[in-house]
C-alpha positions in Angstrom: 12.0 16.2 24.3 11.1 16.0 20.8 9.3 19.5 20.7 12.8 20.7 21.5 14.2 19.8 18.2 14.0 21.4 15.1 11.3 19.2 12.6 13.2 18.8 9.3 11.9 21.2 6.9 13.3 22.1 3.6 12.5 22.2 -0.5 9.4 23.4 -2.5 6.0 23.6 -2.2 5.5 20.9 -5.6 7.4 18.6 -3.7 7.7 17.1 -0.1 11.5 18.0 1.1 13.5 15.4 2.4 12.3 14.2 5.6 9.9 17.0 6.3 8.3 16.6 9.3 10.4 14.0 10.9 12.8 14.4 13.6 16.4 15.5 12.4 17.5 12.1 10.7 21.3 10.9 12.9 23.4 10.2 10.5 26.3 10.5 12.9 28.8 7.1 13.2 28.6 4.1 10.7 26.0 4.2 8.1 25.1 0.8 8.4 25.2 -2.0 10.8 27.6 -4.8 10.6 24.4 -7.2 10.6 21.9 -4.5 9.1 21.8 -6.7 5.8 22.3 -10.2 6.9 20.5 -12.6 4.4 17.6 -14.3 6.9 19.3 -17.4 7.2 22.3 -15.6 9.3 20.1 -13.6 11.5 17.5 -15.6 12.2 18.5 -19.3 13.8 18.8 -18.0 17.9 15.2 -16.4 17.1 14.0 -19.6 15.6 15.2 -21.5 18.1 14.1 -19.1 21.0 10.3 -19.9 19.1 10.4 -23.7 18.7 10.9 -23.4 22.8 8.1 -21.0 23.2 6.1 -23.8 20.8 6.9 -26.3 23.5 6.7 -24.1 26.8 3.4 -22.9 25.5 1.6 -26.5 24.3 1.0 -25.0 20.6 2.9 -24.6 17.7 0.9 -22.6 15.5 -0.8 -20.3 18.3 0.3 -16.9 17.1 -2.0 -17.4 14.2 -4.9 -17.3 17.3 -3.1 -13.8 18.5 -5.8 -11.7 17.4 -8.9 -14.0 16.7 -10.8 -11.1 14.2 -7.4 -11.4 11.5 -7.0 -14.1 9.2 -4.7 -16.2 10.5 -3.8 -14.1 13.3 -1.8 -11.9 10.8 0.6 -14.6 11.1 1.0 -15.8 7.7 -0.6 -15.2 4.5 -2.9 -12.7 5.9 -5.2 -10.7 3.4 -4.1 -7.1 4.0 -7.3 -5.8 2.2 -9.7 -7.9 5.1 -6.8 -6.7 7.8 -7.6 -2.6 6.4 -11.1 -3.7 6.3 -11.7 -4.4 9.7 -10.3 -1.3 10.7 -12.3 0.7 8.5 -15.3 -0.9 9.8 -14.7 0.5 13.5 -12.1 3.2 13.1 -12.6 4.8 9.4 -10.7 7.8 10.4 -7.5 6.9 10.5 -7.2 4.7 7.2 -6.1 5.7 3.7 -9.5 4.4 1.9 -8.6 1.9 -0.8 -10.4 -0.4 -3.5 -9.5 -4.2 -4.5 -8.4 -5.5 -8.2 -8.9 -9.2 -9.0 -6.3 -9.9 -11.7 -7.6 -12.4 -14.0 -5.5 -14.6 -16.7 -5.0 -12.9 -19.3 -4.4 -15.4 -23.0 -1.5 -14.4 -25.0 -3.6 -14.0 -28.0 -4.6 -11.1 -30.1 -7.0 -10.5 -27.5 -5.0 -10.2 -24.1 -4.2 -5.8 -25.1 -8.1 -5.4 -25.1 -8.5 -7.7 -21.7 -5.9 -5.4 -20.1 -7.2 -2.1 -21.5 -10.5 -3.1 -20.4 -8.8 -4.5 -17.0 -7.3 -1.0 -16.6 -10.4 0.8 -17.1 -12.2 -1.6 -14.5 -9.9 -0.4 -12.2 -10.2 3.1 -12.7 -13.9 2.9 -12.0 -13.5 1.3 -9.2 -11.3 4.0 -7.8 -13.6 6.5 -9.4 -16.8 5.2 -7.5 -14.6 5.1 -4.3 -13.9 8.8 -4.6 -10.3 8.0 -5.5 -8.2 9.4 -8.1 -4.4 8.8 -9.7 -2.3 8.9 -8.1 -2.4 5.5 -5.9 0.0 3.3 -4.1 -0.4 -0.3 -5.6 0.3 -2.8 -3.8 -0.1 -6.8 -3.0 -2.8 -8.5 -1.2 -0.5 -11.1 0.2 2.9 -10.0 0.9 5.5 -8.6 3.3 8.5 -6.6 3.2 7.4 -4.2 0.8 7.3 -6.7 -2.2 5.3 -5.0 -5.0 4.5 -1.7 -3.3 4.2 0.8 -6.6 3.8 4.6 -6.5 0.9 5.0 -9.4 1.0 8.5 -11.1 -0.7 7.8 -15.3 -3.1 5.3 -16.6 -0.1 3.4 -18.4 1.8 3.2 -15.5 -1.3 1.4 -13.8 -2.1 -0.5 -16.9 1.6 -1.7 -16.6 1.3 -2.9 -13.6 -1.5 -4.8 -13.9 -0.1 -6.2 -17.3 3.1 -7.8 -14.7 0.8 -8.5 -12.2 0.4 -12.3 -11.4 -2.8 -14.0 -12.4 -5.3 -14.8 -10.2 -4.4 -13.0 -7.7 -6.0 -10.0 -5.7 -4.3 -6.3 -5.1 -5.2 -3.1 -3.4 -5.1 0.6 -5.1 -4.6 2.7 -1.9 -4.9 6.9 -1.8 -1.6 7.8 -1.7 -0.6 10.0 1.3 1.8 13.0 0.3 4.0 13.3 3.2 7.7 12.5 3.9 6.8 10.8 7.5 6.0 7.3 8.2 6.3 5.5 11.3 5.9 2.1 12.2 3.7 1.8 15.6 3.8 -1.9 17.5 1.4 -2.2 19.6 0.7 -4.7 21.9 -2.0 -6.1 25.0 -2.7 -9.1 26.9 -6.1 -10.9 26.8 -8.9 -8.8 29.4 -6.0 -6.4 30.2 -8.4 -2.9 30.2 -5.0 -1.2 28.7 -2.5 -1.7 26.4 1.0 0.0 25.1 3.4 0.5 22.7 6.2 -1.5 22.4 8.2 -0.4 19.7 7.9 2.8 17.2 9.9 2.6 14.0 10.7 6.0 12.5 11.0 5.6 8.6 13.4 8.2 6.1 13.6 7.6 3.0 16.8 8.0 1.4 17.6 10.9 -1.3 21.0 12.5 -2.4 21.0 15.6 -4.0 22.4 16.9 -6.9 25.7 18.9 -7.6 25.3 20.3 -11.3 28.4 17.7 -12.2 28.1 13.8 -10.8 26.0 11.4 -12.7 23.0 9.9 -10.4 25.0 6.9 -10.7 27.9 8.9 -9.1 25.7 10.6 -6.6 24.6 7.0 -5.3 27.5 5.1 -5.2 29.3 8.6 -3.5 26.4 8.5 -0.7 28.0 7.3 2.4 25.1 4.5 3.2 23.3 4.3 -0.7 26.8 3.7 -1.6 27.4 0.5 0.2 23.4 -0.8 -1.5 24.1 -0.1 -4.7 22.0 -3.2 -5.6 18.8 -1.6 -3.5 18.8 1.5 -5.6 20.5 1.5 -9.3 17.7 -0.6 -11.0 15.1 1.6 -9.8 16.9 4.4 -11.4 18.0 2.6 -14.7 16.8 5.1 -16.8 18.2 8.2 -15.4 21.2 7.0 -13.9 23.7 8.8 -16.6 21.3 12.0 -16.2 22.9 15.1 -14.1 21.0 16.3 -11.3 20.6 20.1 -11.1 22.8 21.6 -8.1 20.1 21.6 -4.9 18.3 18.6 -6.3 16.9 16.2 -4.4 16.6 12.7 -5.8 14.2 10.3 -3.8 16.1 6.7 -4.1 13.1 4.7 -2.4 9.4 4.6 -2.0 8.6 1.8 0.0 8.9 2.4 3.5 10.4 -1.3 3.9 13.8 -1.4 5.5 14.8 -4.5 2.9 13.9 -2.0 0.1 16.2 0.8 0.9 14.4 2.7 3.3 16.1 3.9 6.5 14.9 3.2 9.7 15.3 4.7 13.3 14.5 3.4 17.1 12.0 5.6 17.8 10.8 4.1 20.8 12.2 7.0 23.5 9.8 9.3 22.0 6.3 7.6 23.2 4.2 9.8 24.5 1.0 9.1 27.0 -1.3 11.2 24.3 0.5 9.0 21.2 -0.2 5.7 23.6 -3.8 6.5 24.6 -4.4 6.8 21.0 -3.4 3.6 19.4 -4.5 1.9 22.1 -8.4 3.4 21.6 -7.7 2.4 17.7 -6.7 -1.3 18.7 -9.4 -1.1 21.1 -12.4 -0.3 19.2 -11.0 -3.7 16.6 -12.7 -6.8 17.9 -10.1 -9.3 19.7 -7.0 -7.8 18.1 -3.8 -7.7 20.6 -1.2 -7.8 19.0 0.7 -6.0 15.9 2.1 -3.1 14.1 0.2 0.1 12.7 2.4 2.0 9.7 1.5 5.2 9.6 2.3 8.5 7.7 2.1 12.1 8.8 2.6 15.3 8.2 4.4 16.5 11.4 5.8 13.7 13.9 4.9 15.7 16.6 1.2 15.9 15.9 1.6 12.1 16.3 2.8 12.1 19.8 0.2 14.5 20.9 -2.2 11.8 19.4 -3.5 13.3 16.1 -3.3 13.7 12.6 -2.2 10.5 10.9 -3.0 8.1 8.5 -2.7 4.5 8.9 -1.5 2.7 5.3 -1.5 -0.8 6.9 -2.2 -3.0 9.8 -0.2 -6.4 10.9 -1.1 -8.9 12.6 0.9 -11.2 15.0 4.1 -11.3 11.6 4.6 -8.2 12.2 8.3 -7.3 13.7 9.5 -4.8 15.8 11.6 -3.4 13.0 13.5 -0.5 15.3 16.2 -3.2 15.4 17.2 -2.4 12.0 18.3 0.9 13.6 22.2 0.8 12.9 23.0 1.8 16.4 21.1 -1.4 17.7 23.6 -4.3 18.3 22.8 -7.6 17.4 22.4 -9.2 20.9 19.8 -6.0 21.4 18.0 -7.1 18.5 17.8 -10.7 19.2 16.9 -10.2 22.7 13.9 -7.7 21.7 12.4 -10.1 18.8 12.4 -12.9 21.4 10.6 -10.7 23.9 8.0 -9.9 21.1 8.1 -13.5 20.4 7.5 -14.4 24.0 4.7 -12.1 24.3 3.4 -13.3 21.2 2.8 -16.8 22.6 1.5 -16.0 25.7 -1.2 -14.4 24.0 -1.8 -16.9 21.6 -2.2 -19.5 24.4 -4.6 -17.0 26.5 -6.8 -17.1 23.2 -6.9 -20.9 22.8 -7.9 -21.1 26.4 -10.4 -18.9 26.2 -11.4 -21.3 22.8 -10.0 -19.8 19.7 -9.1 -22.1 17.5 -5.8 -22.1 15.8 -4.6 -22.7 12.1 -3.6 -26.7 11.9 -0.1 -27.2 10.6 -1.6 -28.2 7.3 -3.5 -24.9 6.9 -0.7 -22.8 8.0 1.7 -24.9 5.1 -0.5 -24.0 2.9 -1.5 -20.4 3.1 2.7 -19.8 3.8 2.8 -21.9 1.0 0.6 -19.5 -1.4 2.4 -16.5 -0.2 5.8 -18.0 -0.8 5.2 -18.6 -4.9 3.1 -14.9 -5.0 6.3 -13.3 -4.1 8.7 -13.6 -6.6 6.4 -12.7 -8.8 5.5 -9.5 -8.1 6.3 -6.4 -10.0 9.6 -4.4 -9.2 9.3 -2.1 -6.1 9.7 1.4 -6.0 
């Protein structure tokens, strides 16, 4: 039992120690899977092909975007995150970090585009100010997955500069940022007039630090690090311009924000540690949403074990029916294992896609869903750097 291990605790009060309030992170064995980091196009073919069968098996090939009828597109593809975070705040404000909206307009390259920026930047901070909010935020894209874009916000010029690489014409979110080392990613799933439902899949998320010595470079420390060391790529531009520095002996260097596996973060199968309290929980939340099923609640904390007895959390973001079950990128997970669980999801995923069509939810055509993948596809890339 969880309550029988030590919670990681360590570090000063100005600053969240490594992992604090998580379970003990393993780092026993290899530090890495032999797939962990596969491009998409290597892992993902058997799961494609297990889903163009579930298309034909089920009559429907766009009927996860009908998954749960009250998200945009089922959460599928494309999905607004700030109409997702809405909903939820409508019928369970509780247990979401409040946030405010940003339209970014074009701005001309002219003598005029500082002003439009400055004046951009101070929009924003009234917007956070009549909200109740306050610097620092966590800035991140409307549209978008796999942490793309996600930005710690601490100054004014650090949100101004955001907003200056920000792509034009399109909407972001300024979230309250939540101080605490634990996040957790919570799938949750439940069939069309089932009166219960349950958790699937919990993700436990560490972000990665090394700490200092008094005589490597953070350059040294990183490419030392048994696991940063083999991602070099994931962490040295985010550090560009302290790399050379020295850490002080004891000092603890946080190498990622973004609780997004394919941005550095670390992530464990947490799914032996459900509890009945943690379960009756989530499943009240996804409950009280109108026709929502299926998806993933990421969550951060202060002590994981307040979690499982069904309290004290903070949900940062709700997905829809895109959502993965993203234990599999546990290192101790083998690659049939993680095929075999994304095709279950998958299978699931259908099923109640084709329960909501019956029941006469109508799902995106194959032109709509082109087009809004489409839209999220060019946002992307264009996103600033993530943290």
């Amino acid at each position: 039992m969880l309550s029988d291990l030590p919670i990681a605790s360590s570090g000063t009060a100005a600053s969240p120690p490594p992992h604090q309030g998580m379970p003990p992170l393993d780092q026993e064995g290899a530090p890495l899977s032999f797939f962990e980091f596969w491009p998409m196009w290597a892992f993902y073919p058997p799961v494609a092909l297990y889903a163009g069968w579930l298309m034909l098996r089920y009559r429907g090939i766009t009927l996860p975007t009908v998954a749960n009828p009250s998200f945009p597109g089922g959460g599928f593809v494309g999905e607004s995150k700030a109409e997702i975070l809405d909903l939820v705040v409508r019928h369970a404000p509780e247990w979401v970090a409040p946030f405010v909206t940003v339209d970014r307009p074009a701005l001309e390259r002219d003598a005029g585009a500082e002003l439009a920026l400055s004046n951009l930047t101070d929009q924003a901070l009234k917007k956070l100010s009549d909200a109740g909010l306050a610097l620092p935020v966590v800035a991140k894209p409307d549209l978008g997955c796999r942490g793309a874009g996600v930005k710690l916000i601490r100054t004014e010029a650090a949100l101004s500069a955001y907003l200056a690489s920000y792509p034009a014409g399109a909407r972001l979110l300024l979230q309250q940022f939540v101080p605490f080392e634990g996040e957790a990613g919570v799938f949750y799933c439940r069939r069309p007039g089932e009166s219960k439902g349950r958790l699937i899949s919990i993700t436990l998320k560490y972000f990665p630090h090394v700490q200092g010595d008094g005589q490597r470079s953070l350059r040294q420390l990183i490419l030392d690090d048994p696991r940063a060391g083999k991602l070099p790529h994931l962490y040295l531009h985010r550090h560009a311009d302290r790399l050379d520095s020295v850490p002080a002996p004891g000092e603890s260097i946080k190498l990622a924000f973004a609780g997004s596996h394919s941005r550095g973060a670390i992530f464990r199968n947490g799914t032996d540690l459900i509890t009945p309290a943690m379960e009756a929980r989530f499943d009240a939340i996804a409950q009280s949403l109108p026709e929502f099923y299926f998806g993933r609640f990421d969550i951060r904390f202060e002590n994981f074990e307040d979690v499982r007895n069904g309290h004290s959390f903070t949900m940062v973001e709700a997905n829809g029916a895109g959502a993965e079950s993203t234990h599999i990128w546990d290192r101790k997970t083998g690659l049939f294992k993680a095929w075999g669980d994304l095709m279950k999801q998958y299978k699931l995923l259908f099923q109640i896609g084709r329960a909501n069509k019956d029941r006469g939810f109508k799902p995106l055509s194959l032109s709509e869903f082109r087009r809004w993948h489409r839209r999220e596809k060019e946002l992307t890339p264009l996103y600033p750097a993530t943290d």
